[in-house]
N, C-alpha and C positions, 0 to 999 in steps of 0.2 A: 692364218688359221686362228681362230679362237683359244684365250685359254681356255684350261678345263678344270675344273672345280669338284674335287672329288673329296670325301668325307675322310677318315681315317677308316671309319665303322664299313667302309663302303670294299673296303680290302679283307673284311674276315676270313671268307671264303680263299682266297688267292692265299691269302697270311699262312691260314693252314696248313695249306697246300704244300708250300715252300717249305714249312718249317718239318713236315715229313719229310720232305726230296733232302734237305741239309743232312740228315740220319744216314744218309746215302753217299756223301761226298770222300775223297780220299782225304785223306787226313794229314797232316805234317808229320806224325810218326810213322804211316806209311810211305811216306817219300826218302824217310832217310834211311828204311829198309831198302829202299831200292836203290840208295846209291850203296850202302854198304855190300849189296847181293854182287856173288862173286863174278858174274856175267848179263849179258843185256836179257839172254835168257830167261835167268833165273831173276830178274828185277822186275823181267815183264808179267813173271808169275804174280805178282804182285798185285798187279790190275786187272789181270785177264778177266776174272771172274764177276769183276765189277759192271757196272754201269757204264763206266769208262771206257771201258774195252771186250765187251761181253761179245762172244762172237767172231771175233778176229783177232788172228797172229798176230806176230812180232814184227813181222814183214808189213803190216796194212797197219799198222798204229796210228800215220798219219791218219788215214780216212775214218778210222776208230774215234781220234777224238775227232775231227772235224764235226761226223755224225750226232757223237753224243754231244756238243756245243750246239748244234743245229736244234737239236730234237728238245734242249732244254732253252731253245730263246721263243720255237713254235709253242713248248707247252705253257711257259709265263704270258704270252702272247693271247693263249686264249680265256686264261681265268683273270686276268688283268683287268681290270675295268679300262683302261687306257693304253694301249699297245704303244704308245711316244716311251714309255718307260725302257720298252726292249728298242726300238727304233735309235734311241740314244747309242747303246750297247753297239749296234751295228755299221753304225759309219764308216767306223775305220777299216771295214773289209770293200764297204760301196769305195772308198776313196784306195783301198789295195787294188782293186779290180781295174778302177781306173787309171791308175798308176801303168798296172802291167798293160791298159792296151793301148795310151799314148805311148808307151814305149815301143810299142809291140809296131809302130809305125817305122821306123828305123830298122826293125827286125821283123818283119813277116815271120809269122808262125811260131814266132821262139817264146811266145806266152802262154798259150793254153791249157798247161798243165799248171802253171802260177795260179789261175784265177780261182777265188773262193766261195763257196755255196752260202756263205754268212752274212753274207750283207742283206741288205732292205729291198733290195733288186739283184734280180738275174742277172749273170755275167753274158747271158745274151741279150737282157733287155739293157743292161749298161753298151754293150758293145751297139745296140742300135740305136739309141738315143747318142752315142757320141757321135755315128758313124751320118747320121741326122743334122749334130748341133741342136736340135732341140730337146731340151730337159724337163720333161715332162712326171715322169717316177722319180728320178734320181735329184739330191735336197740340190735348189739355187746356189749354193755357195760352190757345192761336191763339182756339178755341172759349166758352173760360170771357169772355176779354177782348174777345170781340165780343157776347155777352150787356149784358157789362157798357157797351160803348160802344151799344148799342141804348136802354137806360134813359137815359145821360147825352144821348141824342140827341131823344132825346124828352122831356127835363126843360130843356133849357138851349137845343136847338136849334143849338149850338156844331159845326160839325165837326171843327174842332180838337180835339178831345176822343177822338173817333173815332181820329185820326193816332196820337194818344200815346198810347189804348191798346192799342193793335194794334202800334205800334213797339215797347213794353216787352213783349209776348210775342211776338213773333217773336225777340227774344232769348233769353226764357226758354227757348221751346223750342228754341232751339239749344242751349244749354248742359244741357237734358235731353238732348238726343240725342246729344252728345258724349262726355256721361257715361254713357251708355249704350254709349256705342260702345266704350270703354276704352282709348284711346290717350293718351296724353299729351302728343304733338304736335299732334291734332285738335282736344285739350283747351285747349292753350294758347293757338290759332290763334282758336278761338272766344272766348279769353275777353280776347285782344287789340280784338278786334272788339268786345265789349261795351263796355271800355275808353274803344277812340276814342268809341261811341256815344254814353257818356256824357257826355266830353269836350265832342262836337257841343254835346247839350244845354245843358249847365252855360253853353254860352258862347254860345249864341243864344239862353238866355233872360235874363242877366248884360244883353245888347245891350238887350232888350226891358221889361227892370227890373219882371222879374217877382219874387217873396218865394221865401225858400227854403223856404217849405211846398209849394209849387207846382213847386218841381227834386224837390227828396225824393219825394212823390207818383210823380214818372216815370223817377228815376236806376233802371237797371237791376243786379240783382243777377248774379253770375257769373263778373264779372272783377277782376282783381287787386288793382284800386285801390278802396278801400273807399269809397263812397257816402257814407258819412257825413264822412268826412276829405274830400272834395270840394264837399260841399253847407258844411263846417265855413269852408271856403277861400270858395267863393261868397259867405256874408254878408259879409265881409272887403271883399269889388271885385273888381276886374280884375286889381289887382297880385298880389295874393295866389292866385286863383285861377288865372295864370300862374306863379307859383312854385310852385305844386302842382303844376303840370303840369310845366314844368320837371323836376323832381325825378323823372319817370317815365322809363321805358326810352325811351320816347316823343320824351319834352322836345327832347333835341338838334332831334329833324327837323323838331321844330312850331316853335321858335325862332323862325327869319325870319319867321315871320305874328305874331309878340306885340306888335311895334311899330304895325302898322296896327290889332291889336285893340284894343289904349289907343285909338289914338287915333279910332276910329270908326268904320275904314275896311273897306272893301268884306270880306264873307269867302270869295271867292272863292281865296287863297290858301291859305287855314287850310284851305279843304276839299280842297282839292290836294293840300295836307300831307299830309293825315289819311290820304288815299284811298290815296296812295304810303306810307307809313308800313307801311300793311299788306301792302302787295304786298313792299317791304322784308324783310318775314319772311318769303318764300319764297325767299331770295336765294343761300341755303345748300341748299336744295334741289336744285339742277340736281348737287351732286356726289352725292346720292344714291344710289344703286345701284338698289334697289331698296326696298317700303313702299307706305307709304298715301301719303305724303307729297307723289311724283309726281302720285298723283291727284288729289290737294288745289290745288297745284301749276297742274296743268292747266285746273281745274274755273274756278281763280280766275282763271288768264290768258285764259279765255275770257268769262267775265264783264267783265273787263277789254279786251277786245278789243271785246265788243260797247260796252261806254259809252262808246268811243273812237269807233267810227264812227259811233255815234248824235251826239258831243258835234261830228262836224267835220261830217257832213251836214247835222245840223238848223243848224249854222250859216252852212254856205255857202249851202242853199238862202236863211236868211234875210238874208244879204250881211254876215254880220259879219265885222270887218278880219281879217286871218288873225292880226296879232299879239294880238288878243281871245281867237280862238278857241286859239292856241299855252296862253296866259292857266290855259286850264279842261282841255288836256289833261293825264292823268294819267300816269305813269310805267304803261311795260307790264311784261309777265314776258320774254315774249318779246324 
């Protein structure tokens, strides 16, 4: 595909657009009202009324945000001069979808309700194009890597195997599609994200004292920090592989998690880090005028918004302490 060559001037319209819809978004002072709210109840009161959640209980929240994540990648979708912008956004659910139904080959029928309405394609048109082999909707990387985790699934039986290869192209193809798109911001934004992803890996499998044949295999190509200089840092340990990272634009904000990574401990903050780290890059955005960057901007603080209310619902319905669930919330945009 060609790239596309799109103005800044050429976004006014969409820029707008977005920066109304942001008026709208839930806010980090309302999230900490709902983890302080005495019941899942009373937290959900919170959102009911919102965008978020308008129209449906407490009981259907999932489907609530799912909805509203849906309804907001359709509407940037259509004032967009360029829809590769939301198409980025969506990978990761074409690569869920396909996760659950190579899996779903081992287990007949036990995925259906996994699959997600967010991706770039239909969880029937994924499930017939797999069921096919031929990849015609769904991105070459997404399609080639679930080929390939069908064979590993059925030689090893592992599904683990499944995860990691579907994770390392749901990156690839974002960074085709980036590079496709020809922006330089959307480029960098994605290749931050392959970044951290690698980071993730390097250091939950470091935990797991797996060989660095087995990081190399799945570090993904795209972003800044060269895979090999990071798998080179992994044989080394922990220390080393925190002083690589250290060393990245990154380092400062992951810093406060290095200490419990030596020493064991939970990674629950590392991926708080991680998760805020990126959101961080949109921080110079709100002075924006106008661009792509608004939408990017948007796309991600809605994203952002949903994993927030999934991360305080699913925990007050199951009664975790609010200073836990404070713990796993992630910095918003908004």
């Amino acid at each position: 595909m060609a790239k596309t060559h799109y103005k800044d001037t050429d976004y006014l319209h969409a820029t707008a657009r977005v920066r109304t819809m942001e008026n709208s978004l839930v806010t980090q002072k309302d999230f900490r009202k709902m983890v302080d709210a005495k019941n899942a109840q009373e937290a959900y009161k919170v959102v009911a009324d919102t965008a978020l959640c308008q129209g449906f209980g407490l009981a259907d929240y999932e489907q609530a945000l799912n909805r509203n994540l849906l309804e907001a990648y359709r509407l940037v979708e259509s004032i967009a001069p360029d829809k590769g912008v939301v198409e980025i956004f969506r990978y990761k659910y074409d690569g869920h979808n396909l996760k659950t139904l190579v899996k779903e080959k081992k287990a007949p029928g036990k995925g259906e309700e996994l699959l997600s309405p967010l991706g770039n394609v239909s969880p029937e048109t994924a499930r017939q194009e797999l069921e096919s082999g031929r990849f015609e909707k769904i991105a070459p990387p997404l399609g080639a890597a679930a080929l390939e985790a069908l064979e590993a699934l059925a030689h090893t039986g592992d599904p683990q195997l499944v995860d990691l290869y579907l994770d390392k192209a749901v990156l690839a193809a974002m960074t085709d599609r980036a590079r496709e798109f020809g922006n330089p911001f959307v480029s960098g934004f994605v290749a931050a994200q392959v970044d951290i992803a690698n980071i993730r890996t390097a250091v939950r499998m470091l935990r797991m004292k797996k060989d660095a044949a087995s990081l190399r295999r799945i570090l993904a190509e795209g972003g800044r920090l060269d895979p090999a200089r990071l798998a080179d840092a992994y044989i080394r340990g922990m220390d080393d592989l925190l002083a690589c990272i250290a060393a990245l634009d990154c380092g400062s904000q992951l810093e406060p998690a290095f200490e419990g990574l030596k020493t064991g401990g939970p990674l629950t903050l590392f991926e708080k880090l991680c998760d805020n780290y990126v959101t961080s890059l949109l921080d110079r955005v709100k002075m924006v005028p106008f661009g792509v960057e608004p939408l990017v901007a948007y796309l991600h603080a809605k994203e952002g918004e949903t994993k927030a209310a999934r991360i305080v619902l699913a925990s007050k319905l199951a009664g975790v302490p609010a200073q836990q669930i404070t713990e796993r919330l992630r910095e918003t945009y908004a």
